[in-house]
N, CA, C and O atoms as a GROMACS GRO file, in nm:
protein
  580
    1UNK      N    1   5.169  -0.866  -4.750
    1UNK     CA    2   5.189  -0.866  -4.608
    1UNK      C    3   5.148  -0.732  -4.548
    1UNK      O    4   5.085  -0.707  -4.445
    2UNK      N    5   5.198  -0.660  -4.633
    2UNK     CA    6   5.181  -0.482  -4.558
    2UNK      C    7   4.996  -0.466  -4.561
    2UNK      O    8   4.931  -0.408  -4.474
    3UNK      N    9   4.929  -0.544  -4.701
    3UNK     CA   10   4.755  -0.517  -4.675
    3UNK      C   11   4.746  -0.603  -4.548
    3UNK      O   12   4.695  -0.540  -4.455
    4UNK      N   13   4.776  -0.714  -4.520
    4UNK     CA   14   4.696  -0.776  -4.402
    4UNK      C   15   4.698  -0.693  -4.240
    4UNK      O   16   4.614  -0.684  -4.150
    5UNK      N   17   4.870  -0.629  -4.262
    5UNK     CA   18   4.866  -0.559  -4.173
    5UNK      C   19   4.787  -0.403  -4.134
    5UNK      O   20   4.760  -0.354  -4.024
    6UNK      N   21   4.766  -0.355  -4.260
    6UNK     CA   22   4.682  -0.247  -4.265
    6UNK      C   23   4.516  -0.310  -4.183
    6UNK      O   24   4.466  -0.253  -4.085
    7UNK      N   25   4.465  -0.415  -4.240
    7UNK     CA   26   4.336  -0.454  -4.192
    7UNK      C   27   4.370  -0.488  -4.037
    7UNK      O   28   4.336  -0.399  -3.959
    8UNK      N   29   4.410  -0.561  -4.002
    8UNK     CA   30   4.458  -0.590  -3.837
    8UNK      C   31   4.414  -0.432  -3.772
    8UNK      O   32   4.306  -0.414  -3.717
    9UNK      N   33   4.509  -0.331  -3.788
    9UNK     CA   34   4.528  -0.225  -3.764
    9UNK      C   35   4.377  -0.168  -3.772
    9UNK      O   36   4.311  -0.134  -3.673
   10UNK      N   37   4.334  -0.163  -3.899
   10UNK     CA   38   4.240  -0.067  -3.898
   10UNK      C   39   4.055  -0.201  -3.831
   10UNK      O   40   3.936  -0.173  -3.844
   11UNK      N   41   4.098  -0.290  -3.787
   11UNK     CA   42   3.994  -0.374  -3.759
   11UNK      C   43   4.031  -0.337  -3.558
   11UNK      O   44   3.953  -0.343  -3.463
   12UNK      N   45   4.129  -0.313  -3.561
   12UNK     CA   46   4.156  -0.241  -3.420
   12UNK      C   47   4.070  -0.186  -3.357
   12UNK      O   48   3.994  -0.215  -3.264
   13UNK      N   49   4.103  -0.048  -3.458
   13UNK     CA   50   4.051   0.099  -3.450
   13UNK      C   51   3.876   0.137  -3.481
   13UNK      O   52   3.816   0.244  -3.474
   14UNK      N   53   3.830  -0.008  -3.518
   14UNK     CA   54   3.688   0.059  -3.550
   14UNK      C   55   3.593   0.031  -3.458
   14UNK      O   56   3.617  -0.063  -3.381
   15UNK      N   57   3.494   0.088  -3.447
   15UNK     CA   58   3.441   0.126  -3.335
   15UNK      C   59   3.308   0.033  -3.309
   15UNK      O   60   3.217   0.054  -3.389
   16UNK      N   61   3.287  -0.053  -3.220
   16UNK     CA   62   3.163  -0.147  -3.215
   16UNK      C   63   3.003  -0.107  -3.216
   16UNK      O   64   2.951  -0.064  -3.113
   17UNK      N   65   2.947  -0.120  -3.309
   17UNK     CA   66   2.803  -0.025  -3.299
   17UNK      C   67   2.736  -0.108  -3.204
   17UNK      O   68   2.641  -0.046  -3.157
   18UNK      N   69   2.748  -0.216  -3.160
   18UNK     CA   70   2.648  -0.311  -3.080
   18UNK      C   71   2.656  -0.277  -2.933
   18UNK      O   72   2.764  -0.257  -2.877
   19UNK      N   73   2.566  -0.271  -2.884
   19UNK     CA   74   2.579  -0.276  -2.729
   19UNK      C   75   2.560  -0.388  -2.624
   19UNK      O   76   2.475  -0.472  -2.655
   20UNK      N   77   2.604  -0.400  -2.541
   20UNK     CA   78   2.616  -0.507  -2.480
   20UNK      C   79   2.533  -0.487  -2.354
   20UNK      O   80   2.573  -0.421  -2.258
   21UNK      N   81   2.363  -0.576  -2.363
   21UNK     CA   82   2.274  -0.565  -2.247
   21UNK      C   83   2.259  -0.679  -2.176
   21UNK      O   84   2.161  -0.717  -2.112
   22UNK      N   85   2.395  -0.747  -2.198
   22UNK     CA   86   2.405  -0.843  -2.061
   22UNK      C   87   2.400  -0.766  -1.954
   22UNK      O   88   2.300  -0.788  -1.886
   23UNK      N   89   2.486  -0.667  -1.902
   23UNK     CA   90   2.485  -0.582  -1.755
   23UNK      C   91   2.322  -0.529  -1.725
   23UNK      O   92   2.287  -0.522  -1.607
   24UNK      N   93   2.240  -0.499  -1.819
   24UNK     CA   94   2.145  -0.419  -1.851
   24UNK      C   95   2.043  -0.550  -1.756
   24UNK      O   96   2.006  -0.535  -1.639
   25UNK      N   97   2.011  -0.698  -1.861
   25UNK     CA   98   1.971  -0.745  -1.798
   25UNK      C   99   1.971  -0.814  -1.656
   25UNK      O  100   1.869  -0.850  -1.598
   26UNK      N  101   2.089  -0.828  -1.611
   26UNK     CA  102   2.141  -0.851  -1.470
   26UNK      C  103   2.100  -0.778  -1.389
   26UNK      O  104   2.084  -0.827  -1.278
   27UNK      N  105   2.070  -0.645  -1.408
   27UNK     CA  106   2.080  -0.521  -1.344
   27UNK      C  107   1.909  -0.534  -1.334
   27UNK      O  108   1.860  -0.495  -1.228
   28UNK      N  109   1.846  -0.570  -1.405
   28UNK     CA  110   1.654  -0.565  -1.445
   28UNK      C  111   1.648  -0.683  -1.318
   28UNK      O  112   1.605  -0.662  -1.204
   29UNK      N  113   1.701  -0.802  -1.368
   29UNK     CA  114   1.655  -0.904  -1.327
   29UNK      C  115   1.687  -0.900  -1.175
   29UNK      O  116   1.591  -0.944  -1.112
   30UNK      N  117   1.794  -0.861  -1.092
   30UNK     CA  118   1.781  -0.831  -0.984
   30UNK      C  119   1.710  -0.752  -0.891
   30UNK      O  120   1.691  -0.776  -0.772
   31UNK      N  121   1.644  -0.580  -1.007
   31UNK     CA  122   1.551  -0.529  -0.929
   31UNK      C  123   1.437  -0.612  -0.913
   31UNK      O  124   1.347  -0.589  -0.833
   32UNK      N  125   1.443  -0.724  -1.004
   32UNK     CA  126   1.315  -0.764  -1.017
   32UNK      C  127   1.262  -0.863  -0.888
   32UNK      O  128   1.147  -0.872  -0.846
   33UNK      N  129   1.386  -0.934  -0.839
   33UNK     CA  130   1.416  -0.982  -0.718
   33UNK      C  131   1.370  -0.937  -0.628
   33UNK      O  132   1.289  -1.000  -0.559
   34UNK      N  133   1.405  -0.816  -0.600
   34UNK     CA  134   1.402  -0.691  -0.491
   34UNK      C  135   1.277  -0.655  -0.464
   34UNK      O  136   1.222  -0.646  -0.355
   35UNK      N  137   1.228  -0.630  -0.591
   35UNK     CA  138   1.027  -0.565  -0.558
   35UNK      C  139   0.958  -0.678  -0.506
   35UNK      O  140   0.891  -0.676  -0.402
   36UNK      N  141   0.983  -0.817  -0.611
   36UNK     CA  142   0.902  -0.932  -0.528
   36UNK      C  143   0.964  -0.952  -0.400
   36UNK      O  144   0.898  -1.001  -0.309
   37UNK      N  145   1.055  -0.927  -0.389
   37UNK     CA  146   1.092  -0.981  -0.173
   37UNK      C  147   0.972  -0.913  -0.095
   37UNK      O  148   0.879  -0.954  -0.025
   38UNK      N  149   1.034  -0.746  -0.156
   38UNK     CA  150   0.920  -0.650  -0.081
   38UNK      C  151   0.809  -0.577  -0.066
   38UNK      O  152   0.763  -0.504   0.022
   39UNK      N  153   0.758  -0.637  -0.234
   39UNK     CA  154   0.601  -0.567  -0.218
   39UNK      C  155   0.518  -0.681  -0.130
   39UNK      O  156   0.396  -0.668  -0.140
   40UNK      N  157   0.567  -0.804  -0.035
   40UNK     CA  158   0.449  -0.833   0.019
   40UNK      C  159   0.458  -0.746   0.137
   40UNK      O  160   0.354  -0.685   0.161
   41UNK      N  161   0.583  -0.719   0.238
   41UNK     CA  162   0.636  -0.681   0.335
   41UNK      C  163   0.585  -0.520   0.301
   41UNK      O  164   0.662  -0.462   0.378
   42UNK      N  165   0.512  -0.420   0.242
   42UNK     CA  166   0.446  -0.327   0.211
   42UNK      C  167   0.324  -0.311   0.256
   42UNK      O  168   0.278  -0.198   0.270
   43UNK      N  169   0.235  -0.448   0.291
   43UNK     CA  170   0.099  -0.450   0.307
   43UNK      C  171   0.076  -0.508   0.458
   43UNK      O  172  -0.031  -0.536   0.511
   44UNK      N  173   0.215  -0.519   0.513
   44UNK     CA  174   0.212  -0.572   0.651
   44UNK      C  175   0.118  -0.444   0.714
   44UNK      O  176   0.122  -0.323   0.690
   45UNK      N  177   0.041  -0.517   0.798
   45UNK     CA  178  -0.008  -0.410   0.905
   45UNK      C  179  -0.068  -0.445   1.013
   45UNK      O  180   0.012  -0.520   1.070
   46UNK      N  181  -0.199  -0.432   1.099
   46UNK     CA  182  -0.251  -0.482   1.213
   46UNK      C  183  -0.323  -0.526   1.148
   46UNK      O  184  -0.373  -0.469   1.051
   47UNK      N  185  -0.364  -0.713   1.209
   47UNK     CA  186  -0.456  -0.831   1.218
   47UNK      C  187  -0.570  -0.763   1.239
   47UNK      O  188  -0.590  -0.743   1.359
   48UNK      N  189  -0.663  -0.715   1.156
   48UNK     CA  190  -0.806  -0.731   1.192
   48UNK      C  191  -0.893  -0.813   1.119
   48UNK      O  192  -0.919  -0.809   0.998
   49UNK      N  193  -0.933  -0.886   1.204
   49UNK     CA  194  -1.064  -0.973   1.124
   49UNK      C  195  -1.181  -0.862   1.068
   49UNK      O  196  -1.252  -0.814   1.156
   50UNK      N  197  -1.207  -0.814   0.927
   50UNK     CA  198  -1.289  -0.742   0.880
   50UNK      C  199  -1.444  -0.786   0.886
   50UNK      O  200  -1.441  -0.909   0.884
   51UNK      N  201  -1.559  -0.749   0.891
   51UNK     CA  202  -1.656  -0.808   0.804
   51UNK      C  203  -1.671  -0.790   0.698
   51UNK      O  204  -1.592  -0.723   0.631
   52UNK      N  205  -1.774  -0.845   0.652
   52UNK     CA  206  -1.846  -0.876   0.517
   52UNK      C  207  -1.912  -0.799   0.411
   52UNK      O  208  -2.034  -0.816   0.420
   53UNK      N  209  -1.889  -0.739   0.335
   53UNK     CA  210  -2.075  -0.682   0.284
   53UNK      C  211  -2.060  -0.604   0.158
   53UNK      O  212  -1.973  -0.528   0.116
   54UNK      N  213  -2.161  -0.644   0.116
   54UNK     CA  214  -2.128  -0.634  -0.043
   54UNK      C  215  -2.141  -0.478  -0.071
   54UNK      O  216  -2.256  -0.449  -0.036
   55UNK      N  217  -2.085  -0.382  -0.111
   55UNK     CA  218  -2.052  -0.274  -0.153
   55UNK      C  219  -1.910  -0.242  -0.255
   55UNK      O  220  -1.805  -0.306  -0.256
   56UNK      N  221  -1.943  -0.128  -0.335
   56UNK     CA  222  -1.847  -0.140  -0.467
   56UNK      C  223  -1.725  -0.109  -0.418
   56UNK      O  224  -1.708  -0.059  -0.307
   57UNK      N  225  -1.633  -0.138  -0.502
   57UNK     CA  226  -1.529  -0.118  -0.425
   57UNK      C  227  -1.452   0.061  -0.448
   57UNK      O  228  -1.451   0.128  -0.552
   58UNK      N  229  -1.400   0.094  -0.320
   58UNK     CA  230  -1.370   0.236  -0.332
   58UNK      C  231  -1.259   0.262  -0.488
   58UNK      O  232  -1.206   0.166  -0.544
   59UNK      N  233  -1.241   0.415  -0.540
   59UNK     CA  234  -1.141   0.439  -0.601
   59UNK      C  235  -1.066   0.480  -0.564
   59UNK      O  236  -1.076   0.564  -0.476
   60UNK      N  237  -0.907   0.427  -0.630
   60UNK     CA  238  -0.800   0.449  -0.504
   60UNK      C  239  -0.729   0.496  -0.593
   60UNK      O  240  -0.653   0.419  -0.652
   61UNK      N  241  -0.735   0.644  -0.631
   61UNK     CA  242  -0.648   0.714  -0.711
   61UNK      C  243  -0.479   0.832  -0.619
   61UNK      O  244  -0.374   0.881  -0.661
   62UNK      N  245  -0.557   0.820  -0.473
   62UNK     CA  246  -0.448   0.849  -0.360
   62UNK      C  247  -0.461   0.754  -0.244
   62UNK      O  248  -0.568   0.727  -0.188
   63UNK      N  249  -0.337   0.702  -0.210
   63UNK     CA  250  -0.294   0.658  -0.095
   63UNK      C  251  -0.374   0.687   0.008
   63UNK      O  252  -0.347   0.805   0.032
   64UNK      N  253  -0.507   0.630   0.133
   64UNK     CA  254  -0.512   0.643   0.235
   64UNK      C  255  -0.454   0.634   0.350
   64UNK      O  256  -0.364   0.552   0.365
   65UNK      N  257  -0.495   0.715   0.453
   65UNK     CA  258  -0.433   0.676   0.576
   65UNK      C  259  -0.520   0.529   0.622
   65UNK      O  260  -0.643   0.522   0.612
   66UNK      N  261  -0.452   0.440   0.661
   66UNK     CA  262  -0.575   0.325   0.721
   66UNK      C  263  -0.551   0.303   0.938
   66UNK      O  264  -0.460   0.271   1.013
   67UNK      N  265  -0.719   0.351   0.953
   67UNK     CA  266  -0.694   0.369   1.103
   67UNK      C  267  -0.747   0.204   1.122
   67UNK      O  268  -0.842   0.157   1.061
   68UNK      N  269  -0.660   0.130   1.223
   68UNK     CA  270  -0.733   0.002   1.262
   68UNK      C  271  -0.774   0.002   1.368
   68UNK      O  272  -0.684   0.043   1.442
   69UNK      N  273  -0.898  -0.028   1.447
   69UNK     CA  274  -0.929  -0.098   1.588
   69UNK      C  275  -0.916  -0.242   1.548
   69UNK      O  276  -0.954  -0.306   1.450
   70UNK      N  277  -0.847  -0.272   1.659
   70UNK     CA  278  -0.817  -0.470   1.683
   70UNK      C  279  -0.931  -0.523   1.798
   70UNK      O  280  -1.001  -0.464   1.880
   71UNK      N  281  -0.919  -0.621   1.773
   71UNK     CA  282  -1.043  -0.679   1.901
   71UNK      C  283  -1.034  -0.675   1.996
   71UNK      O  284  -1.103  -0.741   2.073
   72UNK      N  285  -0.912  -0.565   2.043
   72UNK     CA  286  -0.938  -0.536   2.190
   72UNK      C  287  -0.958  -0.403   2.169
   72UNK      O  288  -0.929  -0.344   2.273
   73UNK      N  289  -0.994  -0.328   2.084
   73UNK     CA  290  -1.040  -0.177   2.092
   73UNK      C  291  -0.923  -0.115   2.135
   73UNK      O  292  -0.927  -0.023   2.216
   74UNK      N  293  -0.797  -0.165   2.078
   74UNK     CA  294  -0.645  -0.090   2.003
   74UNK      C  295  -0.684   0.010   1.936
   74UNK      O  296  -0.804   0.003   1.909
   75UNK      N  297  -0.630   0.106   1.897
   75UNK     CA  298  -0.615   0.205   1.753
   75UNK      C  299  -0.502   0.206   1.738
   75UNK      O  300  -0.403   0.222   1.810
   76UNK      N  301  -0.526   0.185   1.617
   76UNK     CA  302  -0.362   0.185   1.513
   76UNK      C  303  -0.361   0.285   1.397
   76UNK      O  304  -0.451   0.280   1.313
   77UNK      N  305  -0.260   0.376   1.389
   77UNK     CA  306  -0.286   0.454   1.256
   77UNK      C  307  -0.201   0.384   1.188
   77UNK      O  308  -0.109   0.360   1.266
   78UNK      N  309  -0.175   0.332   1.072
   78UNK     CA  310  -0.115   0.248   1.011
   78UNK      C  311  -0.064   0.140   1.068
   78UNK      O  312  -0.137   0.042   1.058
   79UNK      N  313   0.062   0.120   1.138
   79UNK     CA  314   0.120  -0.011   1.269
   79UNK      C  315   0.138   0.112   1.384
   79UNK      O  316   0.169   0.053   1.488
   80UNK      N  317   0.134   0.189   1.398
   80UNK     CA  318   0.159   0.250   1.536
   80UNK      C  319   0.024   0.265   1.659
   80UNK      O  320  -0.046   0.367   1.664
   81UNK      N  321   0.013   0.202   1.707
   81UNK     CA  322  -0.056   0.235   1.842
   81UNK      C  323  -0.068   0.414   1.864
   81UNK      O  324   0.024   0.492   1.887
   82UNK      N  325  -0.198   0.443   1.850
   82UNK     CA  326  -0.202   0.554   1.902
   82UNK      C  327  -0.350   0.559   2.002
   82UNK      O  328  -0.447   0.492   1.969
   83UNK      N  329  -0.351   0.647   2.130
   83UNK     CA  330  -0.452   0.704   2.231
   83UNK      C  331  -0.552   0.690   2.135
   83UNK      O  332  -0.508   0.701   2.021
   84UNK      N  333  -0.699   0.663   2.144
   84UNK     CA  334  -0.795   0.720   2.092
   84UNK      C  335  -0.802   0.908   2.073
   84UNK      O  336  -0.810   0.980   1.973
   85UNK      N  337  -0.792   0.943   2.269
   85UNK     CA  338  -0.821   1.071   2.267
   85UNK      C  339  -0.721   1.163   2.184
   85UNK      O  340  -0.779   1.256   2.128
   86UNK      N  341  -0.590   1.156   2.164
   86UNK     CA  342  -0.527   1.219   2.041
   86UNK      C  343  -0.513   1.169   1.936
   86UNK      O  344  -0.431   1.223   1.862
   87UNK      N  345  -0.566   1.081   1.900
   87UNK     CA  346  -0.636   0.994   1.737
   87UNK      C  347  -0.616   1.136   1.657
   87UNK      O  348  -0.516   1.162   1.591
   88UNK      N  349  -0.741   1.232   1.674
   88UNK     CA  350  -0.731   1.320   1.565
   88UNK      C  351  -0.611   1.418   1.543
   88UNK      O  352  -0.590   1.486   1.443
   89UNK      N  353  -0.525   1.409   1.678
   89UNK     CA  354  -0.391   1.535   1.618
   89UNK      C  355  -0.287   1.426   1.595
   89UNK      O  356  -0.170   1.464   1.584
   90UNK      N  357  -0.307   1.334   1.588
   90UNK     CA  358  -0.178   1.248   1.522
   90UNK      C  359  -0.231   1.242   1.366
   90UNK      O  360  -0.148   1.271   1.280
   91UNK      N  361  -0.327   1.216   1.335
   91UNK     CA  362  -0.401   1.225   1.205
   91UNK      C  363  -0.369   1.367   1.172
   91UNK      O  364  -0.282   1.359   1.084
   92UNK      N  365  -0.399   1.514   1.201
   92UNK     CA  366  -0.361   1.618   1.157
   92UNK      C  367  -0.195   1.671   1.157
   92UNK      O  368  -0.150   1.762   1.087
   93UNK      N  369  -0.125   1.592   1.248
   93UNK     CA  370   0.037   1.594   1.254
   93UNK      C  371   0.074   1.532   1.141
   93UNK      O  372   0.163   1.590   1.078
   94UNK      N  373   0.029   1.423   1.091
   94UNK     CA  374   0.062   1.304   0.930
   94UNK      C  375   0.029   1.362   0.877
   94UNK      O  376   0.126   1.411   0.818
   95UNK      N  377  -0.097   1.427   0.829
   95UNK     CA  378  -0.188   1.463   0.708
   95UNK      C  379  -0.153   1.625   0.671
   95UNK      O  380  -0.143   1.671   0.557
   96UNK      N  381  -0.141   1.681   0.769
   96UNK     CA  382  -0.130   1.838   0.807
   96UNK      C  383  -0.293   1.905   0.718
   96UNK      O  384  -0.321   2.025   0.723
   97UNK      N  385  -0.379   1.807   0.646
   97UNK     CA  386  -0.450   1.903   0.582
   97UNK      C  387  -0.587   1.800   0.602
   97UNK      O  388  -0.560   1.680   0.612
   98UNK      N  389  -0.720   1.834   0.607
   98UNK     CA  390  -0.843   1.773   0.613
   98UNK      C  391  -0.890   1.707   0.471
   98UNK      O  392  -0.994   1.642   0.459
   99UNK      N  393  -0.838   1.723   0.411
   99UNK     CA  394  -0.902   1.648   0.282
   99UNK      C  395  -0.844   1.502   0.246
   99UNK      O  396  -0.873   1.424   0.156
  100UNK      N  397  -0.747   1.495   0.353
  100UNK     CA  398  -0.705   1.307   0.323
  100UNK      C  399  -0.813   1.215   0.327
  100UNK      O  400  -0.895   1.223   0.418
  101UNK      N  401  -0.825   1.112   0.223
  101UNK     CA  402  -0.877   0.987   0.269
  101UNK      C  403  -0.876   0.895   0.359
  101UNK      O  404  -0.796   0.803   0.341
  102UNK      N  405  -0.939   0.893   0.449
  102UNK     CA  406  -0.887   0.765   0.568
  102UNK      C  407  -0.992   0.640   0.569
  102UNK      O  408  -1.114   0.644   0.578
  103UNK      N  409  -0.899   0.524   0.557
  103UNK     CA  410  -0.983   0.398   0.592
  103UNK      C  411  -1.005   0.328   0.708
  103UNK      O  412  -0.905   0.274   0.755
  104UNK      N  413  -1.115   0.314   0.771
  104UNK     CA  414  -1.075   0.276   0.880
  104UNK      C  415  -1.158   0.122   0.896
  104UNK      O  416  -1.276   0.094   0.870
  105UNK      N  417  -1.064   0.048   0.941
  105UNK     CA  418  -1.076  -0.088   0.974
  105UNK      C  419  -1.087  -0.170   1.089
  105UNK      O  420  -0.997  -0.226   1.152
  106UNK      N  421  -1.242  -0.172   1.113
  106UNK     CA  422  -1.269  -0.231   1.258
  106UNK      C  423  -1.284  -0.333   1.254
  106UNK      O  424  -1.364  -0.371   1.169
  107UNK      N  425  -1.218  -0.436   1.342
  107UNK     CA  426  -1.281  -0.580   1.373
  107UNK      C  427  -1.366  -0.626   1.427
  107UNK      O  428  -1.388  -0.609   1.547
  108UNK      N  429  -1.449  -0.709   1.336
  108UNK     CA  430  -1.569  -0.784   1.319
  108UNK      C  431  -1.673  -0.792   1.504
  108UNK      O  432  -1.788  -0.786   1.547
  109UNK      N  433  -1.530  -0.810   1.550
  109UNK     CA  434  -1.573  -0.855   1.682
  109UNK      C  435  -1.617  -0.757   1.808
  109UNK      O  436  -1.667  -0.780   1.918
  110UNK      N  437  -1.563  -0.602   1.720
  110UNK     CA  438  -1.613  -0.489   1.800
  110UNK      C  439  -1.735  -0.442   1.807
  110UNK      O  440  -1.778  -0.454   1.693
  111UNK      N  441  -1.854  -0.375   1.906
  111UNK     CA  442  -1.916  -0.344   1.861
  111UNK      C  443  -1.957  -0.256   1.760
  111UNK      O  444  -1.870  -0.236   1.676
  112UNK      N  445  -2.061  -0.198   1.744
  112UNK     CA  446  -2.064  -0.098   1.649
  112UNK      C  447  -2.060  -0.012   1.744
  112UNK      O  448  -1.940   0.013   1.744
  113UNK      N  449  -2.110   0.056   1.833
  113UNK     CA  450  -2.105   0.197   1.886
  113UNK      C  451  -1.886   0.188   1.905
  113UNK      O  452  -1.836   0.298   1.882
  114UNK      N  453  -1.828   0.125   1.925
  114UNK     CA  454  -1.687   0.132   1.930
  114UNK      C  455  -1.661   0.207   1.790
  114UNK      O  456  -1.617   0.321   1.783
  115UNK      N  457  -1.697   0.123   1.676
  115UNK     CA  458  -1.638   0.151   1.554
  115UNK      C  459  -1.681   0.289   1.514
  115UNK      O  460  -1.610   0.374   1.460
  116UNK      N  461  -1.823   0.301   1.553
  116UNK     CA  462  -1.882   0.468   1.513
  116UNK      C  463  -1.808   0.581   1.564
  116UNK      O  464  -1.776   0.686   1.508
  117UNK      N  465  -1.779   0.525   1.715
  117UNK     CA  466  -1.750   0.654   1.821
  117UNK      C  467  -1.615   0.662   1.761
  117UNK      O  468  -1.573   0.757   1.827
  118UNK      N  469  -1.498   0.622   1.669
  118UNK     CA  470  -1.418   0.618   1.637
  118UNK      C  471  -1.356   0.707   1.497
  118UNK      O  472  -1.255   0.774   1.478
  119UNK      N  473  -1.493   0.662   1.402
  119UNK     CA  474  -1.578   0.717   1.294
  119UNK      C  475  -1.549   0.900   1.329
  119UNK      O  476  -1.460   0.978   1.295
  120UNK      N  477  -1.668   0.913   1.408
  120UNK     CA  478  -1.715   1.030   1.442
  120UNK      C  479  -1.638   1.116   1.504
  120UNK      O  480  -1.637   1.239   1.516
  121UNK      N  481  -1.563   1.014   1.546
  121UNK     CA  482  -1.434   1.189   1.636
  121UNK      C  483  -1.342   1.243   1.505
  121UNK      O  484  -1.280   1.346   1.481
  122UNK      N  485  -1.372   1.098   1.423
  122UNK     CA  486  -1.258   1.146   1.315
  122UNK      C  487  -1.291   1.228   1.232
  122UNK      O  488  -1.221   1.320   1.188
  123UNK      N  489  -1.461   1.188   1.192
  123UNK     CA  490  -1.551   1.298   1.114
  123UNK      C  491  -1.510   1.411   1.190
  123UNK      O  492  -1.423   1.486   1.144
  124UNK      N  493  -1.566   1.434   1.310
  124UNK     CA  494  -1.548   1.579   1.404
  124UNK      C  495  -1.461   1.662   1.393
  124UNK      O  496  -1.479   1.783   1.407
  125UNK      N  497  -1.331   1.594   1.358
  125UNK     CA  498  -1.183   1.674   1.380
  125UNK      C  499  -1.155   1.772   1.172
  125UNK      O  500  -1.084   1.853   1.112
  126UNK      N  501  -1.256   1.695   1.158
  126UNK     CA  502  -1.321   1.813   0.959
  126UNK      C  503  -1.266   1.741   0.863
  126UNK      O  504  -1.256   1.784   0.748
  127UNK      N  505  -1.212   1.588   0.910
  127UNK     CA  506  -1.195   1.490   0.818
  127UNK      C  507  -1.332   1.417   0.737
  127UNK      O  508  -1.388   1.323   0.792
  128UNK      N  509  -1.377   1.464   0.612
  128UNK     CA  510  -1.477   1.460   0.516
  128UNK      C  511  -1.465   1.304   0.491
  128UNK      O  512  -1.554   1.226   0.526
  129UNK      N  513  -1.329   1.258   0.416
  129UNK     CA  514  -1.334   1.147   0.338
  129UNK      C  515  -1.281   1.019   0.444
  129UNK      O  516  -1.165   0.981   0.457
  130UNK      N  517  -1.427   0.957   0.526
  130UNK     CA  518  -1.342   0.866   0.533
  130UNK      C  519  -1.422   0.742   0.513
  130UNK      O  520  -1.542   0.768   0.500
  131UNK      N  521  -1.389   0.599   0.506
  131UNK     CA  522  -1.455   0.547   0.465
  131UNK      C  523  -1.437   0.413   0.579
  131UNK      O  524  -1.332   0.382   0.636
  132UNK      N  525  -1.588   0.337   0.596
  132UNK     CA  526  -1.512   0.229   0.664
  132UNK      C  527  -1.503   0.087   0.568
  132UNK      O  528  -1.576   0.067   0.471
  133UNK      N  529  -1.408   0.004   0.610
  133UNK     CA  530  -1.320  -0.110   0.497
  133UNK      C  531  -1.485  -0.227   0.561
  133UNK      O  532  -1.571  -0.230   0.649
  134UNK      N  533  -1.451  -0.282   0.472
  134UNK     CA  534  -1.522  -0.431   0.503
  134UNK      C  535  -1.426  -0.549   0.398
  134UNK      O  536  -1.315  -0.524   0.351
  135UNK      N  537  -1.500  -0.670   0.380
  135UNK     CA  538  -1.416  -0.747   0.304
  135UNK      C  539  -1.545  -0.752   0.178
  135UNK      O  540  -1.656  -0.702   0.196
  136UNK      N  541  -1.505  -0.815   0.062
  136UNK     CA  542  -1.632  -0.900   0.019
  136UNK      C  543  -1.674  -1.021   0.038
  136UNK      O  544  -1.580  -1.094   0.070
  137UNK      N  545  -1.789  -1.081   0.032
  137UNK     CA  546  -1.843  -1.229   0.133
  137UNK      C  547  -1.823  -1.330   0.035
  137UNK      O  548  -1.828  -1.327  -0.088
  138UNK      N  549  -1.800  -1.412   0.112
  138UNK     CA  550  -1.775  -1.567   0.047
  138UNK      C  551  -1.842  -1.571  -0.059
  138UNK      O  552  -1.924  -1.482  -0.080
  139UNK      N  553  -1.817  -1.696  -0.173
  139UNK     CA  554  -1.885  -1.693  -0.208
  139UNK      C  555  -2.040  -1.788  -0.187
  139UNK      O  556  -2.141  -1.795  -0.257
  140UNK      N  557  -1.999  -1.855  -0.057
  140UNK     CA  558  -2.116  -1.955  -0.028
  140UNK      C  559  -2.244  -1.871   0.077
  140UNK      O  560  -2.355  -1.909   0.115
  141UNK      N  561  -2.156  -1.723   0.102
  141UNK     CA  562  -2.278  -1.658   0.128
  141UNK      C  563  -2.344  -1.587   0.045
  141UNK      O  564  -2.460  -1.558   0.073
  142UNK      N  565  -2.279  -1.536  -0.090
  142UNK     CA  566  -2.373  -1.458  -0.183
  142UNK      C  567  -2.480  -1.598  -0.250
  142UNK      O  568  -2.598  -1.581  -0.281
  143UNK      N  569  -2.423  -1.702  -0.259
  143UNK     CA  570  -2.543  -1.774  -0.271
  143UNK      C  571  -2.619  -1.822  -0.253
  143UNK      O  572  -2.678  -1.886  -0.340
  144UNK      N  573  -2.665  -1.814  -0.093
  144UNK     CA  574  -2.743  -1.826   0.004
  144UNK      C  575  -2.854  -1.703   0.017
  144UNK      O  576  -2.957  -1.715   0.083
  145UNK      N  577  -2.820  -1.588  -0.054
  145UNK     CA  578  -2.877  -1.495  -0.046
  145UNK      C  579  -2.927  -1.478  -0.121
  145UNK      O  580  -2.997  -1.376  -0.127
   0.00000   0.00000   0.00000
């Protein structure tokens, strides 16, 4: 009687090597919830209908700024409405430095002297890198071509 009670006792006292990753996975599987809700709600921004045209695609090793004109010749620096004419010190207020990347995304429906003159103030203000977005074309137009 006194051994069974010794084991009780000492089956008490010993210490569990296993860990328990039920909490662990609960804890995964909910962030996992969380990123899919909101990585689409990340890419929200202004409706522009892009064009077309076959060019490689940029490397995106840093985050750009992306400037949009909408088809009414809006500017948007990311979702905010900004003046054309202080376009470039809201860009140097965000950026504080000239070597950012900026994309800028005009709709299809603007002309080009809009999209250039837009371009060029931004070039002007000693912004080097910027690039303008297009989409790539269907594929019922690359085979037409």
């Amino acid at each position: 009687m006194a051994l069974s009670r010794r084991r009780a006792v000492r089956a008490k006292r010993s210490i569990m090597s296993e860990m328990n990753v039920t909490p662990m996975i609960d804890v995964m599987l909910v962030l996992l919830v969380i990123f899919m809700m909101t990585a689409p709600m990340l890419t929200v921004g202004v409706k522009v209908n892009l064009p077309s045209a076959r060019a490689p695609n940029v490397d995106m090793k840093e985050t750009p700024i992306v400037v949009h004109l909408d088809e009414y010749g809006k500017v948007y620096v990311g979702e905010i409405e900004v003046d054309k004419f202080t376009l470039t010190d809201k860009l140097k207020a965000i950026v504080g430095e000239t070597d950012a990347k900026i994309f800028v995304k005009g709709d299809k429906s603007l002309s080009y002297g809009t999209v250039m003159a837009v371009m060029g103030q931004i070039n002007s203000a000693g912004f080097r890198r910027v690039v303008l977005v297009t989409e790539l074309p269907k594929r019922s137009e690359n085979a037409s071509r």
